[in-house]
C-alpha positions as CSV (number, residue, x, y, z in Angstrom):
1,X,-2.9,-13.1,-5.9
2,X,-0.5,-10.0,-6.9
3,X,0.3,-8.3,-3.7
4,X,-2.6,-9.0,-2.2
5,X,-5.1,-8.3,-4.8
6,X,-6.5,-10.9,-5.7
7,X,-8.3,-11.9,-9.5
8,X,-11.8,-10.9,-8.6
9,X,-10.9,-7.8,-6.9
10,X,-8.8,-6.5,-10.4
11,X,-12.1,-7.8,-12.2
12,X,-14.0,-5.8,-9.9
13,X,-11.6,-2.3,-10.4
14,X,-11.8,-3.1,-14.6
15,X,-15.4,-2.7,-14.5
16,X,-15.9,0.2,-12.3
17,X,-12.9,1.8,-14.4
18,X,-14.6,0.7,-17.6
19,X,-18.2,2.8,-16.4
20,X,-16.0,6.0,-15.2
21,X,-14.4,6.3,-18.5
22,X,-16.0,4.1,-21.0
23,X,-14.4,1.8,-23.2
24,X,-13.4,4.6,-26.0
25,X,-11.2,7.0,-23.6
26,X,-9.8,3.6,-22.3
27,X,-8.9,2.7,-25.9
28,X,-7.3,6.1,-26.6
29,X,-5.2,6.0,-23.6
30,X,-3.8,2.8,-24.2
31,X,-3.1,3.4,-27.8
32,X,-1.4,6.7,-26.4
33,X,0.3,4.5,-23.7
34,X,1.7,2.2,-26.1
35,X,3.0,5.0,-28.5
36,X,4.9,6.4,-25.6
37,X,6.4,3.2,-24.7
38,X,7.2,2.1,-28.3
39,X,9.1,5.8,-28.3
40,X,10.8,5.8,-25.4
41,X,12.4,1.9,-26.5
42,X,13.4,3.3,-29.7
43,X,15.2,6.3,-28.1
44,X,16.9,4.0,-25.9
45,X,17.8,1.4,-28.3
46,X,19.5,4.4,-31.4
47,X,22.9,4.0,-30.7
48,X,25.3,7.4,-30.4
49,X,27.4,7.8,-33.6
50,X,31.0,6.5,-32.3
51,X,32.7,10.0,-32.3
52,X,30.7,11.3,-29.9
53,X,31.5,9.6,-26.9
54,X,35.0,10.7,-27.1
55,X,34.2,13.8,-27.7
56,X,31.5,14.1,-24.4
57,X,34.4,12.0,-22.2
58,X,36.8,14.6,-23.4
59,X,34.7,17.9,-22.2
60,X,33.8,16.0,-18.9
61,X,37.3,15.9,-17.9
62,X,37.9,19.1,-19.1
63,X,35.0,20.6,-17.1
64,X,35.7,18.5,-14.2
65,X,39.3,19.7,-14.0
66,X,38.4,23.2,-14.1
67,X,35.5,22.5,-11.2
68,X,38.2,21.3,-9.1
69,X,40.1,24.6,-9.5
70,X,37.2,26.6,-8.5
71,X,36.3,24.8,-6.2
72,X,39.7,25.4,-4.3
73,X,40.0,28.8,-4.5
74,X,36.2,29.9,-3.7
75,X,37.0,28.0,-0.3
76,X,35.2,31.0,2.4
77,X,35.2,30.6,5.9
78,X,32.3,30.4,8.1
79,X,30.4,33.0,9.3
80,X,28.2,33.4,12.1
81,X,24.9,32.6,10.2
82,X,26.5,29.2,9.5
83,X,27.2,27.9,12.5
């Protein structure tokens, strides 16, 4: 029982979900499925060349330092459609 399914009731689902789309769409979309997965792992696994994070930490700081300086001088008051 997996949240409160149990085994005959996924058994059940397969088989209506195997006459709706038939075993060859269901093939494709796993094959598709699984592509997209094995993708998505090897994007997340290729590691940044070492250079680059300094370079992105850098420009943060330097964007979130001039953020801060704009942000404290466009201060407006409210008007009456605020409040």
């Amino acid at each position: 029982m997996i949240g409160g399914i149990s085994v005959t009731q996924l058994l059940i689902l397969l088989v209506i979900v195997m006459l709706v789309f038939g075993t060859k769409r269901l093939r494709n979309i796993g094959s598709d499925l699984g592509s997209a997965v094995k993708g998505f792992r090897k994007g997340i696994e290729e590691e940044p060349e070492s250079s680059e994070p300094e370079k992105i930490a850098s420009a943060d700081k330097t964007n979130a330092a001039s953020q801060n300086k704009k942000e404290n001088v466009t201060v407006s008051s409210p008007t009456d459609t605020d409040v």
